[in-house]
C-alpha positions in Angstrom: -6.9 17.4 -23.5 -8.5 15.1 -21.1 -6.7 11.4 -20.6 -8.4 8.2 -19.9 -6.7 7.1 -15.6 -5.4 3.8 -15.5 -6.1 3.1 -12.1 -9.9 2.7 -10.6 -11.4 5.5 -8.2 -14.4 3.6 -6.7 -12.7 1.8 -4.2 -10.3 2.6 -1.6 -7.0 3.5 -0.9 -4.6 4.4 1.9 -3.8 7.7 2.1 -1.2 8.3 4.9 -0.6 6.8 7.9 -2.9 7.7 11.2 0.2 9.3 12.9 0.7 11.7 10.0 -2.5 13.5 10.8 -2.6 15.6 14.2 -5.1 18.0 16.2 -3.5 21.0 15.0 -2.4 20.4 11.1 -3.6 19.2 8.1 -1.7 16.7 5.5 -1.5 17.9 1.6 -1.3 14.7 -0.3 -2.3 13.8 -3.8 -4.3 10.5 -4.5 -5.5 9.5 -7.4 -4.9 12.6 -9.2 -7.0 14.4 -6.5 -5.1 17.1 -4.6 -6.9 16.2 -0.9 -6.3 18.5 2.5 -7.0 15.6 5.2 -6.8 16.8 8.8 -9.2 15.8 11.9 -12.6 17.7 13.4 -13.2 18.5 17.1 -14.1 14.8 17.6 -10.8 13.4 16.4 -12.5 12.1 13.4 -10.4 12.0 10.5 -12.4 14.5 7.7 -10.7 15.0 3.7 -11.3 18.0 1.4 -10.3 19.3 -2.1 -6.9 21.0 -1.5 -8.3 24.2 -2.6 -9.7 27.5 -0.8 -12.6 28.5 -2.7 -11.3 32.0 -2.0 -8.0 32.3 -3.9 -7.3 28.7 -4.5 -4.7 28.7 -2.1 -3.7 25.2 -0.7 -5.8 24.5 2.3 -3.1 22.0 3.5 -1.0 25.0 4.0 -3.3 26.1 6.9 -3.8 25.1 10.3 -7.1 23.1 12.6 -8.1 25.4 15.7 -11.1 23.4 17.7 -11.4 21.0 15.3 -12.3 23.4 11.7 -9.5 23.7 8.8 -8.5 27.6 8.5 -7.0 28.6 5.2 -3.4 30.3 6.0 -3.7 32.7 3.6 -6.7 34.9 4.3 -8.3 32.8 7.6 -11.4 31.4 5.6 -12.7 28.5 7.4 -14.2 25.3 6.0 -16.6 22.8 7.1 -16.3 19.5 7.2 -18.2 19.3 4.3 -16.5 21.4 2.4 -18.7 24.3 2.9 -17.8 27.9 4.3 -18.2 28.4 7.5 -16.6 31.9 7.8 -13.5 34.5 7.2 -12.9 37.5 9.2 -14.8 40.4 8.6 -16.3 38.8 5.4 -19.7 37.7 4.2 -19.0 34.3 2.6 -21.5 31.6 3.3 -22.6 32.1 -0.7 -19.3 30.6 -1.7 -19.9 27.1 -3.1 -18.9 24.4 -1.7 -15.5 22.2 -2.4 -15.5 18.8 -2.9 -15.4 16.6 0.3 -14.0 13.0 -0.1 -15.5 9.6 2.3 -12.7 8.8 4.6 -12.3 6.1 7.4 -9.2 4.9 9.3 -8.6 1.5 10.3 -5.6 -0.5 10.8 -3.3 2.8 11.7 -3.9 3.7 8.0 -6.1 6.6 6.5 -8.2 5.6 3.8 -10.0 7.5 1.5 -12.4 7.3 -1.6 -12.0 9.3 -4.5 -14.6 8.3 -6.7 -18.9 8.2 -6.2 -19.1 9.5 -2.9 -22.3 7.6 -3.2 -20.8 4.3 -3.4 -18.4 4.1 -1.1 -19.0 2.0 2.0 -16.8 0.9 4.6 -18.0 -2.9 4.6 -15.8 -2.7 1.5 -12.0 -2.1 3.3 -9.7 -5.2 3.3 -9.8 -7.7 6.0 -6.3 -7.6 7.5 -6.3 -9.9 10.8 -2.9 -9.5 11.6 -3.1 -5.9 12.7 -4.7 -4.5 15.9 -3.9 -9.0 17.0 -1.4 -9.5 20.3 0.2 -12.3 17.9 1.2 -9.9 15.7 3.7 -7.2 15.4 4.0 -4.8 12.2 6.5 -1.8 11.2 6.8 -0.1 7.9 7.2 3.5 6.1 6.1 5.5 3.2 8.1 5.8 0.1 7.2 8.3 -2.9 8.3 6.6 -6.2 8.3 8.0 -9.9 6.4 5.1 -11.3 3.0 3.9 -12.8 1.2 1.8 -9.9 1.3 -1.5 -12.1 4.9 -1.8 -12.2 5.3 -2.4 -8.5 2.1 -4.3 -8.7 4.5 -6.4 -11.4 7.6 -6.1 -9.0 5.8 -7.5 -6.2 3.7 -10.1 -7.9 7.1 -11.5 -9.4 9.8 -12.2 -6.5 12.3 -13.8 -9.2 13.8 -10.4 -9.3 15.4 -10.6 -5.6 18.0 -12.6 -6.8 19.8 -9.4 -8.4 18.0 -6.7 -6.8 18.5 -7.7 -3.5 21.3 -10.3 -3.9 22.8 -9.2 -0.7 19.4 -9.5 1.6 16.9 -11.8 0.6 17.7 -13.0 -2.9 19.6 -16.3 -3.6 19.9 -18.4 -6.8 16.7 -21.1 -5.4 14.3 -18.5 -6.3 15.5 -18.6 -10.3 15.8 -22.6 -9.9 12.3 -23.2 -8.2 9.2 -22.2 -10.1 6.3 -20.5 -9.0 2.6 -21.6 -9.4 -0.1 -18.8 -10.1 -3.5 -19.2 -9.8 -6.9 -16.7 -9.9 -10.2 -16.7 -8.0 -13.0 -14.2 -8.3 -10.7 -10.7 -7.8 -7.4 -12.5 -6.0 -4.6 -13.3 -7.5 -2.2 -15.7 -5.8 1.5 -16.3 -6.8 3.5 -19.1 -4.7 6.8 -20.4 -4.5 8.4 -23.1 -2.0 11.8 -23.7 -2.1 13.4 -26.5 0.5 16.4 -27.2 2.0 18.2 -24.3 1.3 20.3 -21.6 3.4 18.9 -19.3 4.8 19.9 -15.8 3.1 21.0 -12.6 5.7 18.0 -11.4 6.3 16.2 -15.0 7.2 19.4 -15.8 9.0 18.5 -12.7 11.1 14.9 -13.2 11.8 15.5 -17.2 13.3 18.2 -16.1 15.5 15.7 -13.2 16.6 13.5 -16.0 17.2 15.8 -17.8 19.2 16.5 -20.5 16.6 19.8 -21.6 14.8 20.7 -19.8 11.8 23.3 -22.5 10.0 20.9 -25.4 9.1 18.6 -26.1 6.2 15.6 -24.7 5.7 12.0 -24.7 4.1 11.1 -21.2 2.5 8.2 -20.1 0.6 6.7 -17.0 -0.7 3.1 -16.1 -1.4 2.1 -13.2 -3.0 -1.6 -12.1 -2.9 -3.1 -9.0 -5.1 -6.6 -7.6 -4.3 -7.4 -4.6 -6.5 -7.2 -1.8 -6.6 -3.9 -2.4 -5.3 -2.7 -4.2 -2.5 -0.3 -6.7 -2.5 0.0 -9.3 0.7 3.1 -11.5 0.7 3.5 -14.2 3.5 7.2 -15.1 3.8 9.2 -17.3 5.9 11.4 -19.8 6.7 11.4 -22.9 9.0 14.0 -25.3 10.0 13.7 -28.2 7.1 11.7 -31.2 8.6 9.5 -29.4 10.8 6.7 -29.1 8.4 7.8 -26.2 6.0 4.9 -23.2 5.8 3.0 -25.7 8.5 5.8 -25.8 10.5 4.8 -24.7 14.2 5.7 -21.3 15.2 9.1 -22.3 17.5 10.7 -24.1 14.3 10.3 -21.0 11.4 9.9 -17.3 11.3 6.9 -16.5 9.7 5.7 -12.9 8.5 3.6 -11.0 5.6 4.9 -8.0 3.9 2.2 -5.6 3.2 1.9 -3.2 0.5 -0.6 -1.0 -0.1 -0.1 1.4 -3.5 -1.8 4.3 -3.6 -1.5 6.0 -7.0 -0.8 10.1 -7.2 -1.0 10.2 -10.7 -0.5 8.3 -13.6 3.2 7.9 -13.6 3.9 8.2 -8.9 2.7 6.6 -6.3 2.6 6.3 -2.3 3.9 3.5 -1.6 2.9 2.0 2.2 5.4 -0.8 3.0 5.5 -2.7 5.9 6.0 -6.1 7.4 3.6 -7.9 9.9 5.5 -10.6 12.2 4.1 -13.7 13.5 6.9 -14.0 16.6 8.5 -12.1 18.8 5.6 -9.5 18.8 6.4 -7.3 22.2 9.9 -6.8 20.9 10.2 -2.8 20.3 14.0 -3.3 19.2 13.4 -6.2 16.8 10.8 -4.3 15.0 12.6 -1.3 14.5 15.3 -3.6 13.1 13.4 -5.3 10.4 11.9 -2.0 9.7 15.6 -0.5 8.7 16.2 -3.9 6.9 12.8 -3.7 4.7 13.2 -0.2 4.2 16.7 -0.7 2.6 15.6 -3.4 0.7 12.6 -2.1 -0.6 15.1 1.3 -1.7 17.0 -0.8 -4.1 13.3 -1.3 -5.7 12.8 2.1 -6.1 15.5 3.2 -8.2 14.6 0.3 -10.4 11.2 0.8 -10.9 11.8 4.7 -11.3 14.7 3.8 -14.3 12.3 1.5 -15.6 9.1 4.4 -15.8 12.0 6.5 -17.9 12.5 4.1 -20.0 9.1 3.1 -21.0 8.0 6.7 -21.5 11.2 7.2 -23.7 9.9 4.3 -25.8 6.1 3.8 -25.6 6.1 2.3 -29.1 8.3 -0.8 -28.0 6.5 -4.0 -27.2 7.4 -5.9 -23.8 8.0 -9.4 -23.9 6.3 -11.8 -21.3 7.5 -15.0 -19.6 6.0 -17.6 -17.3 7.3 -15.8 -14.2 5.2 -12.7 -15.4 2.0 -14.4 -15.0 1.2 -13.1 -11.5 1.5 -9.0 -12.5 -0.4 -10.5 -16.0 -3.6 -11.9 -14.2 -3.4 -8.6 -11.6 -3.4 -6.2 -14.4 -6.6 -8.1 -16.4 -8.2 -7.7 -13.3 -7.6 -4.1 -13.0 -8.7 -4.0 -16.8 -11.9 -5.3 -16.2 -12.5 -2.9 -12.9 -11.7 0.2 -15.0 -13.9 -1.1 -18.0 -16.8 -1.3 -16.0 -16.4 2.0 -14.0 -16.5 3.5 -17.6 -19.5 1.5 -18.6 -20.9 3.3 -15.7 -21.5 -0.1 -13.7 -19.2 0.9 -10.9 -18.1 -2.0 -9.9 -16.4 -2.1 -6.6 -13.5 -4.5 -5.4 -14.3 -7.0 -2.6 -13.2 -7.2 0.4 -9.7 -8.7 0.9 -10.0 -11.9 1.6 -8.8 -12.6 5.9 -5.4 -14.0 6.0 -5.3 -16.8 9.0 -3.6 -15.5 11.9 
């Protein structure tokens, strides 16, 4: 019995990161419901395939590369880049039909890849980060597998109202329930904002001035700004400046200033890869620093995962019960209608594609 996906394949998404993918070994990962072998040819040029040896249907990712051609570690077939045979030893097997090859492209230290229309894919289409590869810029993150449907941490991160418990002891603090949030849509973007001022500082703000060399026991400006581009990437600037210095346009000595990047990548219909990070907009050449907001983020974005894993149980425990929407819900709301209308017309067979992300200033 086939079932209808939830989440759009003519677009694309990160697959794994750039430095998960060496010379010698190829990476097993399952996107979109697509079990893909990606590993890279003798030019260094990253290459994806159906997991799958036409042979005995042995996971190719369970192989190895030797001078740039994936060989299959159960009988030694070897595969072309286009996911024809090339050759097995002592065997006649150019007849065998070919496996399905996926487009892929790197960019940003990310793999992407498109597992839809091969025909339609086209790299013009990747976001527009400027932050990365930019000597104002420095960015850590990791990888975390959660048992979830993509939309609910499209929800989680298109709704910040939920550090205050989550992450009571990081980033959350009662402002964020007392100050509301404006949400607004044009063309495929959706854009949730909050601005809180003269507040404290939580522990992990109160970390990142003093990083920055500025004083961590005075009042400050703070605001979040949550961006979602389909099929799923959420961009969230983030800061804090010392009150009276201008806020969000506060110059770069008086706030630290950062977006937190998120890029979910569905499996299947109820897990995802989820690509955190953080993108900083001081301090850049300091290794230590970044390693230290990586640890922080990762922790905090932990707590999410056991949340958004109970919540997936409960919802497929109850599928019949209705959930209830509120003002601060209109952010995942507008994402999700968005994501409606992308599926709708993939089915209509108008495969439409997302834009571009719109450039954030650097």
């Amino acid at each position: 019995m086939s079932t209808v996906s939830t989440f759009p394949k003519n677009t694309w998404y990160v697959a794994a990161s750039s430095q998960e993918i060496g010379a010698d070994k190829p990476l097993g990962r399952m996107v979109c419901g697509e079990r893909i072998a990606f590993y890279r040819d003798a030019a260094g040029k990253m290459v994806a395939v159906q997991d799958f040896c036409p042979h005995r249907g042995a996971p190719l990712s369970l192989g190895h590369v030797c001078d740039g051609q994936l060989t299959c570690g159960y009988h030694g077939l070897v595969m072309g880049c286009d996911g024809k045979t090339v050759s097995m030893p002592g065997q006649r097997v150019r007849g065998f039909p070919a496996i399905k090859s996926f487009p892929v492209a790197e960019r940003y230290g990310f793999v992407w890849v498109w597992t839809g229309e091969a025909a339609l894919a086209d790299e013009a289409k990747l976001p527009v980060l400027e932050f990365f590869d930019h000597p104002e810029w420095a960015y850590g993150g990791g990888l975390y597998h959660i048992a979830c449907d993509y939309r609910l941490m499209i929800d989680n991160l298109m709704d910040l109202t939920h550090e205050t418990y989550v992450h009571s002891t990081s980033i959350g603090q009662k402002e964020i329930d007392e100050t509301p949030c404006k949400t607004t849509v044009e063309d495929d973007t959706v854009v949730t904002s909050r601005f809180m001022s003269g507040i404290e500082a939580p522990p992990f703000w109160k970390m990142a001035l003093r990083a920055n060399g500025l004083p961590d026991d005075q009042p400050v400006d703070r605001w979040q700004i949550c961006r979602f581009s389909p099929p799923s990437h959420v961009m969230i600037e983030v800061g804090v400046a010392l009150q009276g210095h201008g806020g969000y346009d506060a110059p770069n000595d008086k706030k630290a200033y950062s977006v937190v990047v998120d890029f979910i990548t569905p499996e299947t219909e109820t897990s995802i890869h989820y690509f955190w990070g953080m993108a900083r907009k001081f301090k850049p050449q300091d290794a230590e620093l970044t390693n230290t907001i990586r640890q922080g983020q990762g922790k905090i974005f932990a707590e999410d995962l056991e949340m958004l894993e109970r919540q997936q149980k409960n919802l497929l425990a109850w599928p019949e019960r209705q959930l209830l929407m509120l003002n601060i819900d209109a952010g995942g709301v507008q994402s999700r209608k968005i994501i409606d209308r992308i599926l709708a017309a993939e089915r209509a067979g108008t495969a439409a594609l997302a834009p571009a992300a719109a450039p954030l200033a650097a």
